[in-house]
C-alpha positions in Angstrom: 13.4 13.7 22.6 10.6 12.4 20.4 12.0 8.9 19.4 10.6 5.8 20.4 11.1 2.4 19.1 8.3 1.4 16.5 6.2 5.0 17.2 6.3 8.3 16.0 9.3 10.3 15.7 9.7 14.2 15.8 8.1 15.6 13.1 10.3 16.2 10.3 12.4 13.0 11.0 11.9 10.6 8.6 14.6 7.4 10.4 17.2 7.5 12.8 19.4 4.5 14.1 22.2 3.8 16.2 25.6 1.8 16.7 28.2 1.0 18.7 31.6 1.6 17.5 35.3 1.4 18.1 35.3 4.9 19.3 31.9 5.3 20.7 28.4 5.3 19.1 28.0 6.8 16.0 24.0 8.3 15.1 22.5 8.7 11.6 19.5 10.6 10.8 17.6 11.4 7.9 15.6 14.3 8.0 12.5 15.9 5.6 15.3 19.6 5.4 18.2 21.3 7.0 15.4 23.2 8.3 13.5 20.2 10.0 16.7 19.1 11.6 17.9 22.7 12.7 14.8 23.1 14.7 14.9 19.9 16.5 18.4 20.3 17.4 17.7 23.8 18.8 15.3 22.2 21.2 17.7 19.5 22.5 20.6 21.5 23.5 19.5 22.7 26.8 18.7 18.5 27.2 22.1 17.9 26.2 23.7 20.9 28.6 21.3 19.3 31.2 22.9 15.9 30.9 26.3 17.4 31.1 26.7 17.1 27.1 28.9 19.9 26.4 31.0 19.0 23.5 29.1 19.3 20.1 29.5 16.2 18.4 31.4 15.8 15.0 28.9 16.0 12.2 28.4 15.5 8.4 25.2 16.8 6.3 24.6 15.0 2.9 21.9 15.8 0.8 19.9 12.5 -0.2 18.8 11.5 -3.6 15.9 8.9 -2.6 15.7 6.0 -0.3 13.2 3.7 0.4 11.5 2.7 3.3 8.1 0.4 4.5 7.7 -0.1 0.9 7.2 3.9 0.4 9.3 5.3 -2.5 10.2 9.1 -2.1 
């Protein structure tokens, strides 16, 4: 689905990382837009549907200030 560990990721994706939790695995993205994200995630559902991935997951959109990342400030 475009990410691999230490190369590119889908444009408009600007991190993503993943845990294991109590209750499963929880994934956090951070994205350039809504817009960015929307069309990536219209692209994996048939991959999802595919893989038997049915259920949408339970999500939250925040809008982010800053962060900072490889010594990059944005």
């Amino acid at each position: 689905m475009g990410f691999l560990p230490g190369g590119p990721s889908t444009p408009g994706a600007l991190f993503h990382w993943v845990t294991k939790t109590d209750e499963g695995i929880r994934f956090v993205d951070v994205w350039e837009s809504r817009d960015a994200y929307e069309a990536f995630a219209h692209t994996c559902r048939p991959v999802f549907q595919e893989a038997g991935i049915v259920d949408a997951p339970e999500m939250q959109f925040f809008e982010v200030h800053n962060y900072f990342a490889g010594g990059l400030r944005r």
